[in-house]
C-alpha angles and dihedrals in degrees: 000000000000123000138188097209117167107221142226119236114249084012110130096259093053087063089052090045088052088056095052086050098050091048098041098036110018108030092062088059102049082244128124119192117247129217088263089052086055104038096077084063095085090062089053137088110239130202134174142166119227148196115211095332096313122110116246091166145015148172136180129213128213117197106220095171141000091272103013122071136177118240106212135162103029100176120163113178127266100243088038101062129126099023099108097254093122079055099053091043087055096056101038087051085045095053093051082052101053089046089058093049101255115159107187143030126197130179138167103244116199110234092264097051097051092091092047088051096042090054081061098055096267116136126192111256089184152054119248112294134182119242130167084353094308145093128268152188125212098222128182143197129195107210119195112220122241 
């Protein structure tokens, strides 16, 4: 049975959160995260859906302001894609935002991900960029608060 759970940073499922990051989002890359990588997590907000117990799908938020936040590691698992379950992160994760009168979200989308953001309301603010060796949109969403 699926489950939206915020999570607390070092907790078990965090650990288990951090592994479906490095293979979703770091293995492809021929990249591994360090303890520096790691160690901003604990000023972030972090949000997963899980199975069981088990995470399918994550993202992290990084306030940048008081109204404006950083949406980051957005990681769903292989055998788990496209069944909606990114969308439905992304929502639940937007709802708890706009209760806690957030405006505005950005992230950095890699190119292949521009078409799933923009089908949440997101629009590119950017022109290509390189980041960890590929390619990347800035992207943005105004939120209005409930």
């Amino acid at each position: 049975m699926l489950k939206f759970e915020q999570i607390t940073y070092q907790s078990p499922l965090y650990d288990k959160v951090v592994q479906l990051r490095e293979r979703i989002l770091r293995a492809p890359l021929g990249l591994t995260f360090s303890e520096s990588d790691l160690s901003v997590d604990k000023n972030e907000m972090l949000f997963a859906l899980t199975d069981n117990g088990e995470p399918v799908a994550c993202l992290q938020i990084k306030p940048l302001t008081e109204t404006h936040v950083k949406l980051r590691q957005m990681a769903v698992d292989t055998n788990r894609q496209r069944q909606n379950l990114g969308s439905k992160l992304v929502r639940e994760v937007e709802n708890i935002l706009k209760s806690q009168k957030i405006k505005s979200i950005e992230l950095h989308a890699r190119e292949s991900a521009v078409g799933f953001y923009q089908k949440l309301g997101y629009h590119v603010v950017s022109e290509r960029f390189i980041e960890v060796g590929i390619p990347h949109f800035k992207m943005l969403k105004v939120i209005e608060s409930l």
